[in-house]
C-alpha positions as CSV (number, residue, x, y, z in Angstrom):
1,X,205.3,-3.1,-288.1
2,X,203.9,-6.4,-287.7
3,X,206.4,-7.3,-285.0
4,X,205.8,-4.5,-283.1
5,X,202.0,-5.4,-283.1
6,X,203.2,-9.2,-282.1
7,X,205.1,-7.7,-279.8
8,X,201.7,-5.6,-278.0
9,X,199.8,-8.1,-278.0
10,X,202.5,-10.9,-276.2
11,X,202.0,-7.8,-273.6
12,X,199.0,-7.2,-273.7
13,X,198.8,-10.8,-273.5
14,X,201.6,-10.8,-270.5
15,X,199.5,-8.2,-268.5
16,X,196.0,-10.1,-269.0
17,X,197.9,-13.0,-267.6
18,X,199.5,-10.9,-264.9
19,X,196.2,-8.8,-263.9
20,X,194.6,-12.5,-263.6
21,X,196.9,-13.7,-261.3
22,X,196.9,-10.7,-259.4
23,X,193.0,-11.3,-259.5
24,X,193.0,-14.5,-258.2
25,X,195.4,-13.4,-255.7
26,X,193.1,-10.9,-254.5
27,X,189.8,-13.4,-254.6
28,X,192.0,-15.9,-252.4
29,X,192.7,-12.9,-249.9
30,X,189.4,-11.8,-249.9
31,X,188.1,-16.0,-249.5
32,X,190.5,-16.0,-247.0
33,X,189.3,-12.6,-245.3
34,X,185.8,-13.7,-245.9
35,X,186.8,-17.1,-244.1
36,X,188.4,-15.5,-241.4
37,X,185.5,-12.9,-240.6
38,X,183.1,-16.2,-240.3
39,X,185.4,-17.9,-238.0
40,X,185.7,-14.1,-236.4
41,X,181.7,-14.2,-236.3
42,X,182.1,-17.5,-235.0
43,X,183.7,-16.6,-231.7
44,X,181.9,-13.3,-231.1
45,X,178.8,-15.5,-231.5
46,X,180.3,-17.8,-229.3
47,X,181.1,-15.1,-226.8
48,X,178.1,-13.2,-227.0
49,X,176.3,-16.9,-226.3
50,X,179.3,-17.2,-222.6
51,X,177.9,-13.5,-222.3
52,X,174.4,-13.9,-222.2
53,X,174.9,-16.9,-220.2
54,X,177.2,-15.2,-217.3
55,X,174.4,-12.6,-217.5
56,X,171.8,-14.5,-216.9
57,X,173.3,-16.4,-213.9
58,X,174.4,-13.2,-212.5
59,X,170.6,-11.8,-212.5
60,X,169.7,-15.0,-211.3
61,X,172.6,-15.6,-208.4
62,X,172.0,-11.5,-207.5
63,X,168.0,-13.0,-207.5
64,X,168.9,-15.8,-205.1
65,X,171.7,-13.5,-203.1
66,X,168.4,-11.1,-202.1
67,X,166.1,-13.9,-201.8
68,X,168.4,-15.3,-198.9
69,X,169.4,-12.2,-197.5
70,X,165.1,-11.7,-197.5
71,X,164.9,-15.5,-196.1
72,X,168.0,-14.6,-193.5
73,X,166.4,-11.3,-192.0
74,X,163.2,-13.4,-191.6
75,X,165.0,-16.1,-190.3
76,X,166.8,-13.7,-187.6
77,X,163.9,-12.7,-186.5
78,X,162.0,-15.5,-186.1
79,X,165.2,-16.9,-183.8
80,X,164.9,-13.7,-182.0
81,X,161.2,-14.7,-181.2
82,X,162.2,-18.1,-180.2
83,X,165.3,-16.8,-178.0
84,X,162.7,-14.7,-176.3
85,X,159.8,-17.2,-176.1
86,X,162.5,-19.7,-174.7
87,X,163.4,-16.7,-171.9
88,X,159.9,-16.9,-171.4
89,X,159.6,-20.8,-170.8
90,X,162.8,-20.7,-168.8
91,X,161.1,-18.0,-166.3
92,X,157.8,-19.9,-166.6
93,X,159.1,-23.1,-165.3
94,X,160.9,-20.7,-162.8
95,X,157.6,-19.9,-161.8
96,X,155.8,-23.1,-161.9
97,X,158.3,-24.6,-160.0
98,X,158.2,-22.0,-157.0
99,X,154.0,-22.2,-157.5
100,X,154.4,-26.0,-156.6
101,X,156.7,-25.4,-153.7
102,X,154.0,-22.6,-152.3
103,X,150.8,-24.9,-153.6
104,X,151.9,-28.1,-151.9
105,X,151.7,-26.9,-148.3
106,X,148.3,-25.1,-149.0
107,X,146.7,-28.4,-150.9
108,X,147.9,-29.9,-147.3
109,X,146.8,-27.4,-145.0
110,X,143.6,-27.5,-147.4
111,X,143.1,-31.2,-146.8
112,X,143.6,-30.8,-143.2
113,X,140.7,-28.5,-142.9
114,X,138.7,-30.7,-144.6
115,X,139.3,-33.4,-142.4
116,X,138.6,-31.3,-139.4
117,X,135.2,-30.0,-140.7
118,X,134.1,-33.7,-141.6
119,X,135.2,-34.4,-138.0
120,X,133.8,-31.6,-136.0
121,X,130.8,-31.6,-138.3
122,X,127.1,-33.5,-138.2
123,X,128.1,-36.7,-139.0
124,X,126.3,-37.4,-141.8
125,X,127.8,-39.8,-144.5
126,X,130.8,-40.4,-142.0
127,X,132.8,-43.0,-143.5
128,X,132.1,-41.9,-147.4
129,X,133.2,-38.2,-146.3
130,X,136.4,-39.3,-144.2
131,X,137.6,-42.1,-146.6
132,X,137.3,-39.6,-149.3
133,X,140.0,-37.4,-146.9
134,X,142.1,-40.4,-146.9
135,X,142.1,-40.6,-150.9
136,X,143.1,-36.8,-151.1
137,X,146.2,-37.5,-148.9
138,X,146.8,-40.3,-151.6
139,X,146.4,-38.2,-154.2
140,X,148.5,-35.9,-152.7
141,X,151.4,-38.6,-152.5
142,X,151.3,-39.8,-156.3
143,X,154.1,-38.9,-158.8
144,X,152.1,-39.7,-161.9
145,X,148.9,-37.4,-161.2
146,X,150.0,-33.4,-162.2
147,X,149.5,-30.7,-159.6
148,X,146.8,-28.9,-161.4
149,X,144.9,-32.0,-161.2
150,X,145.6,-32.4,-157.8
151,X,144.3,-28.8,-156.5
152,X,141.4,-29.3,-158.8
153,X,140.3,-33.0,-157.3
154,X,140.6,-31.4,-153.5
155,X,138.3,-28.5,-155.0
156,X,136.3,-30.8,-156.4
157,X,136.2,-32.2,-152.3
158,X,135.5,-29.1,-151.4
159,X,132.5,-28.5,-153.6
160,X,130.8,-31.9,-152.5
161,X,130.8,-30.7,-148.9
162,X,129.7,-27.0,-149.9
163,X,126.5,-28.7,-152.1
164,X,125.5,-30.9,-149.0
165,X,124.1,-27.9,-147.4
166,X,121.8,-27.6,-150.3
167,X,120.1,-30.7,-150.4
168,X,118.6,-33.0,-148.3
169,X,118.8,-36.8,-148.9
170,X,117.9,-39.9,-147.3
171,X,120.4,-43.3,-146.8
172,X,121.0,-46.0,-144.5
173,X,124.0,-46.1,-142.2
174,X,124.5,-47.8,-138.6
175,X,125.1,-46.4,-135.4
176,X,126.9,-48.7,-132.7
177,X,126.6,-51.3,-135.5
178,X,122.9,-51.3,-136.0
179,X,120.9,-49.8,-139.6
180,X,119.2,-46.9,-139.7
181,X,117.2,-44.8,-141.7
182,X,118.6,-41.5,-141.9
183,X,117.5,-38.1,-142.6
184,X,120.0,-35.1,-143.8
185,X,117.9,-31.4,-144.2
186,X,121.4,-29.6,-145.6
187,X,124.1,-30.0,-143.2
188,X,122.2,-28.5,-140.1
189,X,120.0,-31.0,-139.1
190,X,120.3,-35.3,-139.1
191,X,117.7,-38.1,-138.1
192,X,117.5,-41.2,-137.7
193,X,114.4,-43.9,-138.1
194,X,114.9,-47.9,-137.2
195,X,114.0,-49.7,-140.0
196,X,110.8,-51.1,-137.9
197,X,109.6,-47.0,-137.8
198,X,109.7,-47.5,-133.8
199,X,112.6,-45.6,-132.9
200,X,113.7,-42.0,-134.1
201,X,116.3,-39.7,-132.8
202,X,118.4,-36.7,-134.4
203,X,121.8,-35.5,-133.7
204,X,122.0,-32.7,-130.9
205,X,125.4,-30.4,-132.2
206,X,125.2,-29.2,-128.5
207,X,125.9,-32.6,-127.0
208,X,127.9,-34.0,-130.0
209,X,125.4,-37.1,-129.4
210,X,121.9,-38.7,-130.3
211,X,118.6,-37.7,-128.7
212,X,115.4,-40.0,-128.9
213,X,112.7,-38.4,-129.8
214,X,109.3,-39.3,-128.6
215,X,107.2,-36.4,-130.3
216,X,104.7,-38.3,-132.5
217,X,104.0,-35.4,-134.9
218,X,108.0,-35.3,-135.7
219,X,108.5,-39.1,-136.2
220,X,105.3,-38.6,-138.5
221,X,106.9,-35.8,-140.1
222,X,110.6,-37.3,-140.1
223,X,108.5,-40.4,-142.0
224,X,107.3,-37.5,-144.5
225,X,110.1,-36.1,-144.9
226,X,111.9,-39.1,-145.7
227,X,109.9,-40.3,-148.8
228,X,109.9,-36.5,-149.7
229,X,113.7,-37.2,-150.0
230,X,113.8,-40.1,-151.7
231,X,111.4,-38.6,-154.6
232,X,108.6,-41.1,-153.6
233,X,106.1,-37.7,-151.9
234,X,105.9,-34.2,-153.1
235,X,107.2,-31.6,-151.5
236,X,105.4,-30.4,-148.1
237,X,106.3,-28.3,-145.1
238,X,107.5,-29.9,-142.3
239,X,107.0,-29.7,-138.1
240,X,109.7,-30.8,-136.1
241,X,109.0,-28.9,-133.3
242,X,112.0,-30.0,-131.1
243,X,114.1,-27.8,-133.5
244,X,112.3,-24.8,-132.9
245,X,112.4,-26.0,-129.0
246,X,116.0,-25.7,-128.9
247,X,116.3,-22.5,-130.9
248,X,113.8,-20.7,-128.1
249,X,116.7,-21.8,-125.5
């Protein structure tokens, strides 16, 4: 009886060494499991990290991809607008050009009739008006002086001549090489005075020439009128009956 009872327990014994090992069998599977699901873990942490990342630089390269797709159409269009404001230039300088080939012959034939009204004018201010002829036709001739600027000095011309017959002024100038006192009233009349008030004339249109004039009310009011125009007498009315003489003819 007591064998048999030695004989349980050495299998009992047997079993509780047998269930151990199978015990620490299982806790090194399960270690090894547990080890393996961290290392598992690991990676999908790891991969979830390369996932959010692609993800992120997709959003941001699909960002960029509309941003220059935005940036493109913009940029089209603003090269249309260029492409079309260049057509524009082109036909402008079309233009310009075939404006200076119709502008230069009317800047001459402008100058030209400028000369000829000095010329067949009252020559008042002779020389300053013709040498001021001569510098348009300069003008005209210089390379470095834009055609714009050029129209605008021979208007300019043009404007001096249309204010003389506003104004009247007083200078000295020479006929047949000796000084006078002259006398413009606009551009219809001119007189002269010798500087030793003894001799006065005015220029007769009719005759293209000078006539003395011995009327001693008109050299007193040519006198007047004189230091009227040089600021130096207030303004008066004035009798030059000669002028109303030749109008009555």
């Amino acid at each position: 009886m007591r064998n048999m009872y030695k004989t349980l327990f050495v299998l009992a014994s047997l079993q509780l060494v047998l269930f151990a090992n199978q015990i620490d069998k299982s806790v090194t599977v399960i270690e090894k499991t547990n080890n393996q699901l961290k290392s598992y873990q690991r990676k999908i942490d790891k991969n979830e990290d390369i996932r959010e990342g692609l993800l992120n630089e997709y959003k941001y390269t699909n960002s960029s991809i509309k941003s220059t797709k935005t940036y493109n159409e913009q940029l089209r269009k603003i090269i249309s607008s260029q492409e079309a404001e260049i057509a524009s230039l082109d036909q402008q300088i079309i233009d310009i050009e075939q404006t200076q080939k119709n502008i230069f012959p009317l800047m001459i034939n402008m100058i030209k009739s400028l000369e000829t009204l000095v010329n067949q004018d009252t020559p008042f201010l002779l020389t300053e008006r013709l040498d001021r002829v001569k510098r348009l036709e300069s003008t005209l001739n210089k390379a470095d002086i834009q055609t714009h600027e050029k129209y605008r000095i021979i208007l300019e011309a043009f404007k001096i001549e249309y204010d003389y017959a506003k104004t009247i002024e007083a200078y000295q100038d020479k006929i047949n090489d000796k000084t006078y006192n002259f006398l413009r009233l606009g551009r219809v009349a001119l007189y002269y005075q010798s500087l030793n008030l003894k001799e006065y004339g005015y220029y007769n249109k009719e005759t293209q020439s000078w006539d003395i004039i011995e009327d001693s009310v008109s050299k007193s009011n040519i006198r007047k009128a004189i230091k009227i125009a040089k600021k130096q007498q207030n303004v008066d009315f004035l009798n030059l009956p000669f002028l109303a003489k030749k109008e009555s003819k």
